[in-house]
C-alpha positions in Angstrom: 9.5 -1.8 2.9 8.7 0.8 0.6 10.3 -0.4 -2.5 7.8 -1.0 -4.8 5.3 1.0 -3.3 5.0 3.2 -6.5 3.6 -0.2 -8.7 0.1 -0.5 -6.4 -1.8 1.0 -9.1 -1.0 -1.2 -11.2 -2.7 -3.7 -9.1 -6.5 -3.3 -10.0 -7.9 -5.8 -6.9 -5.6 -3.8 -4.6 -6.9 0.1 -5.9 -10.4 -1.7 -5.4 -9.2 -2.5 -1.6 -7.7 1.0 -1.0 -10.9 3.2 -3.0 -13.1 0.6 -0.7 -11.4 1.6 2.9 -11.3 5.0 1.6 -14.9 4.8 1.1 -15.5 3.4 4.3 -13.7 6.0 6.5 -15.5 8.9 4.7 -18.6 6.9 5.8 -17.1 7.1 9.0 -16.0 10.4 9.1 -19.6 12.1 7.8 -21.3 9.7 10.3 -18.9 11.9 13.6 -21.0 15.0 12.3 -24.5 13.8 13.1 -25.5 14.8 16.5 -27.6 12.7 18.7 -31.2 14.1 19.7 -31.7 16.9 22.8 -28.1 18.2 23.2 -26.8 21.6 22.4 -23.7 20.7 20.9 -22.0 24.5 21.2 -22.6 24.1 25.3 -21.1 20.8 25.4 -18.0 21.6 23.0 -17.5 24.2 25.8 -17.6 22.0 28.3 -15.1 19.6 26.9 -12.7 22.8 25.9 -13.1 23.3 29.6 -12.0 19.7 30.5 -9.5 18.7 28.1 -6.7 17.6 30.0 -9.0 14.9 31.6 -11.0 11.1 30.7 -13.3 13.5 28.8 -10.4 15.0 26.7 -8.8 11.4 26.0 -12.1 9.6 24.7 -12.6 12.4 22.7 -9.4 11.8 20.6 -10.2 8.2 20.5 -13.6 8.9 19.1 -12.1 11.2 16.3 -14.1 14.4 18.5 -17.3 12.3 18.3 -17.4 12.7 21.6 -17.2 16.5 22.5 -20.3 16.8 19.6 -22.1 13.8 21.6 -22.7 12.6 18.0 -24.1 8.9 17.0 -20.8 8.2 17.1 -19.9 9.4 20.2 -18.5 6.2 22.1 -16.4 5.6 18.9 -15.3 2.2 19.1 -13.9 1.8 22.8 -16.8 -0.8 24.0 -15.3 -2.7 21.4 -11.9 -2.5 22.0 -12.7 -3.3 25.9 -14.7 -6.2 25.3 -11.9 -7.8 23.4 -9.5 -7.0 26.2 -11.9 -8.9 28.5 -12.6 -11.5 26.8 -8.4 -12.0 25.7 -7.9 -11.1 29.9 -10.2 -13.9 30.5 -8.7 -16.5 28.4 -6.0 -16.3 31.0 -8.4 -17.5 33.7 -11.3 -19.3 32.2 -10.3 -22.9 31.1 -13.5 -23.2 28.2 -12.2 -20.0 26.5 -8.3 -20.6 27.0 -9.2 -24.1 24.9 -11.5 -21.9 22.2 -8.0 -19.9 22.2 -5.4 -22.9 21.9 -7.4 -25.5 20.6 -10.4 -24.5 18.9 -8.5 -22.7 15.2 -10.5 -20.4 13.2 -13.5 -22.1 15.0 -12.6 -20.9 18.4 -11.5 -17.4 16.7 -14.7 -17.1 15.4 -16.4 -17.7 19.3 -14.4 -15.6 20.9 -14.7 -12.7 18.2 -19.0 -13.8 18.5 -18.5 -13.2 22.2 -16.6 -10.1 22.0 -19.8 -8.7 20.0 -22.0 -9.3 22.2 -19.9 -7.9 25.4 -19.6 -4.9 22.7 -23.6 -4.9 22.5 -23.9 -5.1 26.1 -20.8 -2.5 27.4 -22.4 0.2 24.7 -26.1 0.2 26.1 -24.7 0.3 30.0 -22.1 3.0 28.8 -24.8 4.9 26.7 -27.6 4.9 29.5 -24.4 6.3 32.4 -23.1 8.6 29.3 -26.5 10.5 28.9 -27.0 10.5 32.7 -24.0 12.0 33.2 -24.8 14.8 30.6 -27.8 15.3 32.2 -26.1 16.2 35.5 -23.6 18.7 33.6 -24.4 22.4 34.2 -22.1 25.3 32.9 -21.1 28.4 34.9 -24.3 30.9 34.0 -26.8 27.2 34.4 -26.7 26.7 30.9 -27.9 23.2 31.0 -26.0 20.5 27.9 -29.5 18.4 27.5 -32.5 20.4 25.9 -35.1 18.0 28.3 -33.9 15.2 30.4 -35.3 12.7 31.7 -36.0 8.7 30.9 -36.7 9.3 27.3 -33.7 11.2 26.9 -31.9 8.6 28.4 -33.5 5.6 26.2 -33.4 7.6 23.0 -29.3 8.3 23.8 -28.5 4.8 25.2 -30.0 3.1 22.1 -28.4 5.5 19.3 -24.8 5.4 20.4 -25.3 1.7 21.1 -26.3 1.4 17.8 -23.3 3.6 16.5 -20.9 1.9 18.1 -22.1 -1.5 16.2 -22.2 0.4 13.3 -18.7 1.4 13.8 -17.6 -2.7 14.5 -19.1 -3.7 11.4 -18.3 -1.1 9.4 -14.3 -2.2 10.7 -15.0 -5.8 10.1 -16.4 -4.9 6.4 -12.5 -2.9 5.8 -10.6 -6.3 7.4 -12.5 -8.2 5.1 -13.2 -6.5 2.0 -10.5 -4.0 2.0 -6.7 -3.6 3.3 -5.5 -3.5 6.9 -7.2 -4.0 10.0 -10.2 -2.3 10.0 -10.5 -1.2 13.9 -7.4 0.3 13.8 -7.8 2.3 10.8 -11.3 3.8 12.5 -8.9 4.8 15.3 -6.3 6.5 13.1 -8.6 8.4 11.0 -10.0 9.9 14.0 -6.5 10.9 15.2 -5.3 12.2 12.0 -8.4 14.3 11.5 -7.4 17.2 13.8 -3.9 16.9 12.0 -5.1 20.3 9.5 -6.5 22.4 12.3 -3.9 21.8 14.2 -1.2 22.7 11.9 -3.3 25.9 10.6 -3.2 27.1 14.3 0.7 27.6 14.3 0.6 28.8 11.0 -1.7 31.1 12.3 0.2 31.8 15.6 3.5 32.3 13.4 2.1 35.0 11.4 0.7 36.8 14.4 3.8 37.3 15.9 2.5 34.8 18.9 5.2 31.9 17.9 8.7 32.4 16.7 9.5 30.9 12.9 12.9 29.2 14.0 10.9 27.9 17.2 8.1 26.2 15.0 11.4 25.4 12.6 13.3 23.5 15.3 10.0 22.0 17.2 8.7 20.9 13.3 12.4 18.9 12.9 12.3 17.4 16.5 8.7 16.1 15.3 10.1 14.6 12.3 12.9 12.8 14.5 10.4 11.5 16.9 8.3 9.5 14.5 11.8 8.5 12.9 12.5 6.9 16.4 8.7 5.7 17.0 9.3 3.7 13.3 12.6 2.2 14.0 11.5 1.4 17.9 8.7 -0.2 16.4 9.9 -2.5 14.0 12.7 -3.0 16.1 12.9 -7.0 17.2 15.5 -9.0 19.2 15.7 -12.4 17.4 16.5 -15.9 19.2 18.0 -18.1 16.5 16.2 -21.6 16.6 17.7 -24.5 14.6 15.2 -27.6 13.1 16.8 -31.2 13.4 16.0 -33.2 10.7 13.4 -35.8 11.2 11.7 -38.6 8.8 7.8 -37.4 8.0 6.8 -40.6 6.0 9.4 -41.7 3.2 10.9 -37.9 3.5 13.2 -36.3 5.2 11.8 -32.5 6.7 13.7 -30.1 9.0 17.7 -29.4 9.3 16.4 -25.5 8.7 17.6 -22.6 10.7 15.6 -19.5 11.8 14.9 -17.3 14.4 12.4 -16.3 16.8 11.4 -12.5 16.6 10.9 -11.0 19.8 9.2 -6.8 19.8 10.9 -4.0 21.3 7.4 -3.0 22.6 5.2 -6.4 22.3 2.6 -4.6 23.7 1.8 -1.6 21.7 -0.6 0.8 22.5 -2.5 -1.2 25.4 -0.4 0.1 28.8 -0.4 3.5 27.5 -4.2 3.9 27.2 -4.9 1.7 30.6 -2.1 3.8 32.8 -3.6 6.8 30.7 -7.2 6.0 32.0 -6.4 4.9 35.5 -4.3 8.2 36.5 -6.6 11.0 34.9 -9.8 9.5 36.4 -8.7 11.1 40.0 -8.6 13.9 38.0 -11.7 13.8 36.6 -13.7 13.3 39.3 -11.8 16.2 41.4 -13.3 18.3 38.5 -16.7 17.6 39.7 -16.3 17.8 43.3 -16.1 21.1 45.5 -14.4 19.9 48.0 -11.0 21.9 48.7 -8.8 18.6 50.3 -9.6 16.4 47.0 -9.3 19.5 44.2 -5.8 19.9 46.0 -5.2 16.5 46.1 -6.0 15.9 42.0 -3.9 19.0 41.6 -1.1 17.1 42.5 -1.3 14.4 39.9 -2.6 16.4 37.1 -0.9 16.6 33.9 2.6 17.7 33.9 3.5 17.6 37.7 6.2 15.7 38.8 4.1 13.0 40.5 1.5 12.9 37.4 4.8 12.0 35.4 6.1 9.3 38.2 2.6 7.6 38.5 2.7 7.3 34.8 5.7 5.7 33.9 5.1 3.2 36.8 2.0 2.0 35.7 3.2 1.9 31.8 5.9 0.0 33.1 2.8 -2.3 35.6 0.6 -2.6 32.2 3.6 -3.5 29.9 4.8 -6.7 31.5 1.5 -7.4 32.4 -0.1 -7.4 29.0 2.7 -8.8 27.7 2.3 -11.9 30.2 -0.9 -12.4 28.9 -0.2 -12.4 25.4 3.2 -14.3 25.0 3.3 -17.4 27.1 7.3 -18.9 27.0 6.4 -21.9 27.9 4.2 -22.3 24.9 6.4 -21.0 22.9 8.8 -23.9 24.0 6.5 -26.5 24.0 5.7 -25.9 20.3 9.4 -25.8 19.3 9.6 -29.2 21.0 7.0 -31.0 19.3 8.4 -29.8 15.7 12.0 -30.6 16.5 13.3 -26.8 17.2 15.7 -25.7 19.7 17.4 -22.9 20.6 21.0 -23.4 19.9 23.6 -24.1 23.3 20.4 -24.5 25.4 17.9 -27.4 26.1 14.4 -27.8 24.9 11.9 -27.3 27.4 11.7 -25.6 30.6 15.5 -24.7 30.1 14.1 -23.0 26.7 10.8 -21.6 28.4 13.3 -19.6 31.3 15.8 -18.1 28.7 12.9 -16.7 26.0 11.5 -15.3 29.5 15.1 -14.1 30.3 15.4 -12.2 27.6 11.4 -11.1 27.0 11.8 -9.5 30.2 14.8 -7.6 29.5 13.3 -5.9 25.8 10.0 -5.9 27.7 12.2 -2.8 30.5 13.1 -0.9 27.3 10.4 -1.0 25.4 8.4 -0.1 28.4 10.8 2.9 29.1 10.4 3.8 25.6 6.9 4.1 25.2 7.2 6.2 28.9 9.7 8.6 27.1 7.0 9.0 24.1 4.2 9.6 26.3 5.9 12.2 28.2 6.9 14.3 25.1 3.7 16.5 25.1 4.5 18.0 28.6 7.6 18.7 27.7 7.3 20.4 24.8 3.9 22.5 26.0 6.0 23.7 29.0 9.3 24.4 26.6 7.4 26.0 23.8 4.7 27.2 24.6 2.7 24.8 21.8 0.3 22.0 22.1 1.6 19.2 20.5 -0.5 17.4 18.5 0.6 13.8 18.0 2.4 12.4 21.3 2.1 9.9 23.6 -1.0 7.3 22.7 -1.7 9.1 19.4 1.6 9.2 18.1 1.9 5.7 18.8 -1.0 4.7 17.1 -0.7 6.3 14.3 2.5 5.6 13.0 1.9 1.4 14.2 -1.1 1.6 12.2 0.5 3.1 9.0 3.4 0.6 9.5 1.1 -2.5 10.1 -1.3 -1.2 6.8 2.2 -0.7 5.0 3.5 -4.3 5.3 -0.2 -5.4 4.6 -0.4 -3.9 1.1 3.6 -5.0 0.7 2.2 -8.5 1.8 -0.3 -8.2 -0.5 1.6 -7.0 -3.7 4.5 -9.7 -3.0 1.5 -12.7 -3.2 -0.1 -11.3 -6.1 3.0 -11.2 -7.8 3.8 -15.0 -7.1 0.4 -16.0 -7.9 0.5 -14.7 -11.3 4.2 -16.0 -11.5 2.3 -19.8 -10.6 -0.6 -19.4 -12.8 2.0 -18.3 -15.9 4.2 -21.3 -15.2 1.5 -23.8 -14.9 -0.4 -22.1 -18.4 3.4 -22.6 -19.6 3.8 -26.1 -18.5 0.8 -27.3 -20.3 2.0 -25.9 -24.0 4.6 -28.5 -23.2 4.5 -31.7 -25.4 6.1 -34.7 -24.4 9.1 -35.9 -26.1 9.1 -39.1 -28.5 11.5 -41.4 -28.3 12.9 -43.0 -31.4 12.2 -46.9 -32.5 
């Protein structure tokens, strides 16, 4: 995939793409920095260094550490990632968007994305408005209080800002899918992650020259690091293919089909999704345990936080749980079938149809298990290596995965891109070629 990497600048359109995403993440990036009104900033990035290891912790990565400076940006661009898992959940069960969906092309695309704005507009002013109640309600240990003066304007003046950052943030990653290269969201969402990559890589420098870290610990934990995203990369572009076989039919006067090829089926189809839902669902026991005094329920969260033994069960099952399930909703066999059947396809040794449909969901199901237990394996990395040496590791789990899908999806983009430029300009020399052409006389 990287061959021919080294010949993108001499692509002028694509440095114009790349300069232009560039320009929007810095945009991005200086936009984390500015806080929202009547918060002290150094109480609440205490507070948040407090309560890492919950909800509080995990948004905050999301948000690129928006979040723990309850800057404009704070909510990052969650609402909008939730929205569109509504409105793709309800596609499933609402028969006026399934047909937007199936039926309704770049049309219906266009609805549904128009819907999932305005579900964005709505989840961000709800979220904002509980968001700066909530900080209102946060008290540190000597009653050092997060807001400067709470109360309803507070609360308006915060719910309207980070609404209005978090639309920011949407348009500013519909403006890179449009104008720039890759997709737009995701790239929002990887520069986040990737901007605590320095600091954190400055702290076990640090630690190594102290004395606190061992060199050939930091050697061997830096070459297990380097393996992992070796096995994230192939994992992820790893793909069971069905071959499918065209029979030739008449179109007209000609001839079309008698073609083989195959149908690619993902290791892990569903990507980052289970991680972040099992992720959200299991730390929110936690997170509410932090708040309450009661003995029975802090002893109770204390048993699921991160790095027990039931913690580590409860998430792998519900990877597993969100896995198939998402994957349900976004590959449908029997589609899949249906479509091969009206354009002559078939799988070869089996019958079109609902004989087709069970043995694609036969096989989905079994790459589904693996995939599923290796996205468990990834996301269980961190514990392991903080109990084993002594380190926080930076990129595991739902980070990790993230960012090395995004690089590889924005990789094959500019590929993409490169390979069609080059056959465009291929066509238009032919065609300038063809018309310096002069027909041939015949002789009387």
């Amino acid at each position: 995939m990287l061959g021919g990497m080294e010949k993108i600048g001499q692509s002028k359109d694509l440095m114009h793409r790349i300069i232009f995403v560039l320009i929007i993440l810095a945009v991005y990036r200086v936009g984390v920095h500015i806080p929202t009104p009547g918060v002290e900033t150094s109480v609440l990035a205490e507070y948040f260094t407090r309560y890492e290891n919950t909800l509080l912790g995990l948004f905050d990565l999301f948000s690129g550490r928006a979040l723990s400076q309850f800057s404009i940006f704070a909510m990052g661009i969650m609402p909008y990632i939730s929205a569109s898992i509504i409105i793709e959940l309800l596609t499933v069960v609402w028969p006026h968007l399934g047909r937007l969906k199936k039926e309704g092309g770049a049309t219906g695309r266009r609805k549904l994305t128009q819907y999932s704005r305005y579900l964005t507009v709505g989840l961000s002013l709800f979220q904002g408005f509980m968001l700066s109640v909530g900080l209102e309600r946060m008290q540190m240990g000597e009653g050092l209080s997060i807001v400067i003066e709470p109360g309803l304007h507070f609360r308006l003046i915060s719910m309207l800002t980070l609404a209005a950052g978090t639309c920011f943030i949407m348009w500013l990653g519909e403006q890179i899918t449009e104008r720039g290269i890759g997709n737009g969201i995701s790239l929002i969402i990887f520069a986040g992650i990737v901007e605590g990559l320095p600091s954190a890589v400055i702290s076990v420098g640090s630690d190594v020259i102290s004395g606190d870290q061992s060199l050939l610990r930091m050697v061997v934990l830096l070459a297990g690091m380097l393996l992992i995203v070796a096995g994230v990369v192939f994992c992820e572009r790893a793909q069971r293919r069905i071959p499918v076989q065209y029979a030739q039919r008449m179109v007209g006067r000609r001839l079309m089909g008698g073609r083989s090829t195959h149908l690619p089926l993902k290791l892990n189809p569903a990507g980052v999704i289970p991680p972040i839902f099992a992720s959200s669902l299991i730390m929110f026991p936690a997170t509410i345990g932090q708040f309450v005094d009661n003995p029975t329920i802090k002893s109770m969260t204390e048993w699921i936080s991160r790095g027990n033994w039931l913690y580590n069960i409860l998430y792998v099952a519900l990877i597993i749980f969100f896995c198939y399930f998402y994957t349900g909703v976004q590959f449908n066999p029997s589609d899949v079938a249906d479509n091969m059947k009206k354009n002559g396809g078939f799988i070869p040794g089996i019958r079109p149809g609902p004989n087709t449909a069970d043995y694609i969901d036969r096989i989905l199901t079994r790459i589904t298990l693996w995939g599923a237990l290796y996205v468990s394996l990834i996301c269980l990395l961190p514990s392991f290596v903080s109990r084993y040496f002594n380190v926080n590791f930076y990129f595991g789990g739902t980070a990790l995965l993230i960012v090395v899908g995004v690089a590889l999806d924005t990789i094959s983009q500019i590929y993409s891109y490169m390979v069609n430029q080059h056959y465009d300009g291929f066509l238009k020399k032919g065609m300038s070629g063809m018309g310096k052409i002069q027909p041939r006389r015949r002789g009387m």
